[in-house]
N, C-alpha and C positions, 0 to 999 in steps of 0.2 A: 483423208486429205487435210493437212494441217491448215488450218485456218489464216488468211493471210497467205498464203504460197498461191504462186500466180500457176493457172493449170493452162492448159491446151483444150479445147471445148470443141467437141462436133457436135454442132446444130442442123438436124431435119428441121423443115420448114423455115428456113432462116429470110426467105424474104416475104412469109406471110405476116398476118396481123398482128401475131403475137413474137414471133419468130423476130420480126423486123423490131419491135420493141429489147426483144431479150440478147439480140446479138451488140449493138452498145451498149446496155447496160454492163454486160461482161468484159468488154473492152475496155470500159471506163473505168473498169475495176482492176483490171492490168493483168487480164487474162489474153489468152490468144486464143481467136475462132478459124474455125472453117466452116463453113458454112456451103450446104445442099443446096445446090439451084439445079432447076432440071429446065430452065430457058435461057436465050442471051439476052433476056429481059432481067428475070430474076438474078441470072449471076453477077450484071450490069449494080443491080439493087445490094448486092452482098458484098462486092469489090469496093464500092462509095462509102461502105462504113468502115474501110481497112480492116476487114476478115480476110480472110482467104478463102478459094472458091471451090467444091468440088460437084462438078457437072453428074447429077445423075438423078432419080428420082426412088419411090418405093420399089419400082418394079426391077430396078438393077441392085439386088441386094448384094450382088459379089463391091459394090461401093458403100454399099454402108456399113460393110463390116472393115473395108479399107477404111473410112473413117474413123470407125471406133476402135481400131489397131491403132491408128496412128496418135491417136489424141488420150486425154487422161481422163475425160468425162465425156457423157454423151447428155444429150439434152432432144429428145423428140420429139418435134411439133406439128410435122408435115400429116396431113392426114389428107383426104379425097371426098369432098362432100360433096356425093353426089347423091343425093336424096332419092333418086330414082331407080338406084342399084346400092343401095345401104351395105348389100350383103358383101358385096364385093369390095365396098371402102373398106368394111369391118374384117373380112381374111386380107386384104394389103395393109393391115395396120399392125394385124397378129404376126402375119411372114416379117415384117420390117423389126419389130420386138424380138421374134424367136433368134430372126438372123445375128441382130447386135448383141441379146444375150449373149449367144453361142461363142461370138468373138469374143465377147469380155467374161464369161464365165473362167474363172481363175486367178484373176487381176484384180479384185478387191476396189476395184471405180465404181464411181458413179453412173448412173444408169436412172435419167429423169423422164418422165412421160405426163401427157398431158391427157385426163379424164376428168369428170364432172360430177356436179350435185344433185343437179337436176333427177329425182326422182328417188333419192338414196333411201328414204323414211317418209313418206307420203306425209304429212300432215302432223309430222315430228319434225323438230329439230338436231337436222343428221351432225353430227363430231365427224371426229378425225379416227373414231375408234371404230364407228360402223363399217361393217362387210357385208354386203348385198348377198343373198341367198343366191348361189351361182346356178340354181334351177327357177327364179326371176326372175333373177340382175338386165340390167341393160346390157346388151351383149360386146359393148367397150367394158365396162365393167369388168367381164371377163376377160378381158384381155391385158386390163389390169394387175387382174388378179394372177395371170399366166406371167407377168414383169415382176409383183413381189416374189413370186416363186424362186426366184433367181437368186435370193439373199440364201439358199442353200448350197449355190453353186458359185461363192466368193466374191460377187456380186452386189454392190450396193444399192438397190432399187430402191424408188421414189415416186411415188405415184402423185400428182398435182392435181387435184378434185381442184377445177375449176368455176366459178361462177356460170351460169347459163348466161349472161352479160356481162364480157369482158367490152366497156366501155372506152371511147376517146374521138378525136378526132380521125376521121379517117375508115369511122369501122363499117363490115359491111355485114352485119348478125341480124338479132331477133331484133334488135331494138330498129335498124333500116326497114326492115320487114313490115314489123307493125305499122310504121309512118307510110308505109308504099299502100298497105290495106286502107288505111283512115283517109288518107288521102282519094281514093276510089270508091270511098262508102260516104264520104263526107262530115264523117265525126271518126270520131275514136270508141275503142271498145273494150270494156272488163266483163268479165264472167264473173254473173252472178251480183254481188254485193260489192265484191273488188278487193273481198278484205284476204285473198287468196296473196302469202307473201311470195315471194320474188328473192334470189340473188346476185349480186353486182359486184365489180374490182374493177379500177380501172387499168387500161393496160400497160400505163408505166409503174404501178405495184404489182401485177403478176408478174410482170418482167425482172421484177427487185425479189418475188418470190424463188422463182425459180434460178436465181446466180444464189443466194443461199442456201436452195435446198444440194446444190451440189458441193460451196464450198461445207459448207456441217454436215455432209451425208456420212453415214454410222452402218456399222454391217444390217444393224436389223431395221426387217421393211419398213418403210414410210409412208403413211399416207399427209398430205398437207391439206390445206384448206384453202385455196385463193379466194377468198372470200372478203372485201373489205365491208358492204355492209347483209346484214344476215339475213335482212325481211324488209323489202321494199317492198309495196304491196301493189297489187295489180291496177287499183283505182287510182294511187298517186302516178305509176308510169303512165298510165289512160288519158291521166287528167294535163300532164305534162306535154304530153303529146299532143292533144287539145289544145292549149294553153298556145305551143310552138307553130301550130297550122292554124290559127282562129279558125275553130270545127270544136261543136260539143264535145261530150264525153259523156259515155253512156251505156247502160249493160245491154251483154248483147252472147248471143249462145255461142259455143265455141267454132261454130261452124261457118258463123259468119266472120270469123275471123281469117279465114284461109287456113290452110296447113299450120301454121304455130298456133292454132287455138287451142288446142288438144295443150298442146305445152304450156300457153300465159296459161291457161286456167288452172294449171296445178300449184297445188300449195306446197313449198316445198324450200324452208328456210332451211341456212346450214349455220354451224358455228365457226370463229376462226378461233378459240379459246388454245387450244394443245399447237396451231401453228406459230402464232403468235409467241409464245412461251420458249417454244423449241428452238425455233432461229432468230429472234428479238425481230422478226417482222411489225413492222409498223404502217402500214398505208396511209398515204396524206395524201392521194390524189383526190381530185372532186369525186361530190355522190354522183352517182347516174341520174337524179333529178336535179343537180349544178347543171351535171356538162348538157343537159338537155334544152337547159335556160341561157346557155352562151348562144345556143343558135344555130350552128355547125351543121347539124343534124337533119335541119331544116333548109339546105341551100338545095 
């Protein structure tokens, strides 16, 4: 897709957190959307940003491949976090991937998906070049790797390693999460020393990430990096968090952190050096310790 040429864009997840950021972004760029809502809430939310609307969700795939026919890129952000049936988000992530491949295998489009860093090189600094051992990987990982697959079948695949904190006003992730535990423990909590990094974007630069990775998408695979900073460490988000609840901060075993302690306690910084370069991405939105100090976070 010639750079500058305005596309037609199906958006899954188009009125979630990130989805909701990326579909004006694209607009504003003089593209056309349509946009997946599978409620008369969500569609309500997709129609206000002047997209256009198509009613359906992961589990009606004879729609999202209606979508990806009809449109000249796809952009995939809907996922099912249901932490309590993982197994069953992670195959309604892979049928939704296999399905729109299938439709666009032959068409030389875009084909953009949204995966993470979170755990890519443990205790390294994971690039854009790393591939997870597909007998450890995180099992989105694999499903990843099943969307680059598709650069064989004329396909332009893009895979969007995302921050484990895609930051802003509004969001409801790790970072709501840890503030809901601190708040119930009465301080805040790092593992260990704290010196374990952390990485962050905020959500109107992954949203500027991913309308470039479609308008410069190239036959061969992509991986990107949404990544604006690399290594925020787990004792400055602790101490932020503290700082925004007046509640210490303090180490504390992963366990007593609730279910994401397992996750803050990993060290697991990423680079954006090869995405940066690739699409002239720039992020200027705040750090994840700005927007923690505006307050927001905290009502």
């Amino acid at each position: 897709m010639r750079e500058g040429t305005a596309m037609r864009v199906f958006v899954t997840g188009a009125s979630g957190w990130i989805g909701s950021a990326v579909v004006p972004e694209l607009l504003k760029h003089g593209h056309e959307v349509t946009g997946l809502a599978r409620s008369d809430a969500s569609a309500q939310r997709v129609a206000e940003t002047g997209a256009q609307v198509l009613r359906g969700d992961l589990d009606t795939l004879a729609v999202l491949q209606q979508g990806a026919r009809t449109t000249d890129a796809v952009i995939h952000l809907a996922f099912v976090h249901d932490f309590g049936n993982f197994a069953e988000s992670l195959r309604k992530d892979r049928a939704a991937i296999d399905a729109i491949g299938e439709t666009l295998a032959g068409t030389g489009r875009p084909f953009a998906i949204a995966s993470g860093t979170l755990g890519l090189t443990p205790g390294q600094v994971a690039t854009e070049r790393d591939i997870p051992d597909p007998a450890t990987a995180h099992p989105r990982q694999q499903n990843a790797a099943a969307l680059l697959a598709l650069a064989e079948r004329d396909v332009k695949p893009i895979s969007v390693r995302l921050a484990p904190t895609v930051h802003g006003e509004g969001d409801g992730g790790f970072v709501p999460e840890l503030i809901r535990v601190a708040r119930e423990r009465g301080s805040t909590g790092y593992v260990g020393d704290g010196a374990n990094r952390w990485t962050a974007v905020h959500r109107d630069d992954a949203a500027a990430l991913f309308r470039l990775a479609v308008e410069q998408a190239t036959a061969a695979p992509t991986i990107l990096h949404a990544v604006a900073e690399e290594a925020v460490t787990g004792r400055a988000i602790a101490e932020a968090i503290g700082y925004g609840l007046g509640v210490p901060a303090a180490p504390a075993a992963p366990e007593e952190l609730g279910w994401i302690g397992p996750m803050f306690a990993a060290d697991s910084p990423a680079s954006n050096t090869l995405t940066r370069e690739r699409l002239g991405w720039n992020p200027s939105g705040p750090t994840l310790i700005d927007d923690l100090a505006q307050g927001h976070y905290f009502k």
